[in-house]
C-alpha positions as CSV (number, residue, x, y, z in Angstrom):
1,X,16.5,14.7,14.2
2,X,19.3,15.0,11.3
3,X,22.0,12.4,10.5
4,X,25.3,14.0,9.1
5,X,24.4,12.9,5.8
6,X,21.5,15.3,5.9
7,X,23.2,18.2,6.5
8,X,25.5,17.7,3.0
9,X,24.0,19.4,0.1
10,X,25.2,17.0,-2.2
11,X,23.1,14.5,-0.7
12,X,20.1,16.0,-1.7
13,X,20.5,15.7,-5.6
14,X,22.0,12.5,-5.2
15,X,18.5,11.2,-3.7
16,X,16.9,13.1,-6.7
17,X,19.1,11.4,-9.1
18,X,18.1,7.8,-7.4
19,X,14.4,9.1,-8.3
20,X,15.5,10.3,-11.4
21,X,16.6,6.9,-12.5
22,X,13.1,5.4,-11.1
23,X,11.7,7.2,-13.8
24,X,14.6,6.1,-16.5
25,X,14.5,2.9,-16.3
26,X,10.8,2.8,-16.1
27,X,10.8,4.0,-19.4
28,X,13.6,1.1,-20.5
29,X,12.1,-1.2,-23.3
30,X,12.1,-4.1,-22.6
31,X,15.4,-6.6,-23.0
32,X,17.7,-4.1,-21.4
33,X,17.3,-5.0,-17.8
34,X,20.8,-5.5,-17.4
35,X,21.5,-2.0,-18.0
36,X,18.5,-1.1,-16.0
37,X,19.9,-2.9,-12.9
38,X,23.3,-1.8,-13.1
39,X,22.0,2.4,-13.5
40,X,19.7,1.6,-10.2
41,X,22.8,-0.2,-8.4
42,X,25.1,2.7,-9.1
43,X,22.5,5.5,-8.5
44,X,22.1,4.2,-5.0
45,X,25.6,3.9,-4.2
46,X,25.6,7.1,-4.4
47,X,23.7,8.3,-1.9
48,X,24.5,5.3,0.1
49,X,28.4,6.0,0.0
50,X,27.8,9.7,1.1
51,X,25.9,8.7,3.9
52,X,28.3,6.3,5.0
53,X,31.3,9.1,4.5
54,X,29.0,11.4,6.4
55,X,29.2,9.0,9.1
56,X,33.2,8.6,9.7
57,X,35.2,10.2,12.1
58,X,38.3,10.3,10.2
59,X,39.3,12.7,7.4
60,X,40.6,9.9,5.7
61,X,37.5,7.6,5.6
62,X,35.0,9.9,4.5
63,X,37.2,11.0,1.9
64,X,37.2,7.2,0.7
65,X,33.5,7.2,1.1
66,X,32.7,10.3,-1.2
67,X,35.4,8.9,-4.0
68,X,33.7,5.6,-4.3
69,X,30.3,7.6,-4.5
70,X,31.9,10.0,-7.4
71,X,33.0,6.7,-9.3
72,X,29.6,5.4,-8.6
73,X,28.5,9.0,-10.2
74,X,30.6,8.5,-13.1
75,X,29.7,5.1,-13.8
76,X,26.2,6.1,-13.7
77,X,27.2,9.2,-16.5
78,X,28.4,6.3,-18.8
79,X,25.6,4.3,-18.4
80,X,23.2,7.1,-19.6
81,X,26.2,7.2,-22.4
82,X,25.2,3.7,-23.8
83,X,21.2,4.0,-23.1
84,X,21.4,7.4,-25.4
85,X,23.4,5.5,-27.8
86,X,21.3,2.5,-27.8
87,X,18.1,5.3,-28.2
88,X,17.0,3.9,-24.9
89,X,16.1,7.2,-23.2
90,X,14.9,10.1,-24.6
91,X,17.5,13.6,-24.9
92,X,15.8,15.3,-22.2
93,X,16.1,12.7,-19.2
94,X,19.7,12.0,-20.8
95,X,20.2,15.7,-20.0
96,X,18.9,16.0,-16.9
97,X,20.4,13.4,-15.6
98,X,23.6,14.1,-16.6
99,X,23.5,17.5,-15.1
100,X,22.1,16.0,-11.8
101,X,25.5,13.9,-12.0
102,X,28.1,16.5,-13.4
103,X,26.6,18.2,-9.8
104,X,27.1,15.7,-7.9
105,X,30.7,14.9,-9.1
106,X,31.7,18.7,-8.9
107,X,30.3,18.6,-4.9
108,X,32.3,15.6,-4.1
109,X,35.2,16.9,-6.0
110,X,35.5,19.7,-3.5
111,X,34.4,17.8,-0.4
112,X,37.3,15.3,-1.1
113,X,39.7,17.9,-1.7
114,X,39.5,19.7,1.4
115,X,39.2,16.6,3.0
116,X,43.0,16.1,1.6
117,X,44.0,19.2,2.6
């Protein structure tokens, strides 16, 4: 059994990215829980507001779903910003993470614009 959700590919990498920042803020020393909490609140959104999009009968309403879940995306970008620049995370899951999220984006992008049209 699928839900609609399942059958997006951007919901796949925006699972990953929620394990992704497991592994971040693991890593966080300690003192920066704020930040931690805030990258795990807006990593879930994520996938949370796709799901909920995927879920919507109305053009309309899923494109709202899958634009709060690209602001969620690019609040989670800027939050890797400020752990790189605090030397918080190391280069590489600063990397990877920002090209599971530039991905993301990019899909959503698209979905939202043919949603429009």
């Amino acid at each position: 059994m699928q839900f609609d959700h399942d059958r997006l590919d951007v919901y796949t990498p925006a699972v990953d990215m929620v394990a992704l920042t497991q592994a971040v803020v693991a890593a966080f020393p300690p003192g920066n829980g704020d930040l931690a909490d805030q990258l795990e609140r807006a990593t879930t959104s994520i996938a949370l507001n796709i799901a909920e999009g995927a879920g919507e009968y109305s053009r309309a309403d899923k494109a709202r779903f899958y634009r709060i879940a690209k602001r969620s995306a690019t609040e989670c970008a800027a939050i890797l910003d400020v752990a790189r620049k605090l030397e918080i995370i190391s280069r590489d899951r600063f990397d990877s993470g920002r090209g599971v999220l530039f991905r993301i984006v990019s899909m959503l992008i698209k979905m939202v614009q043919g949603l429009d049209n």
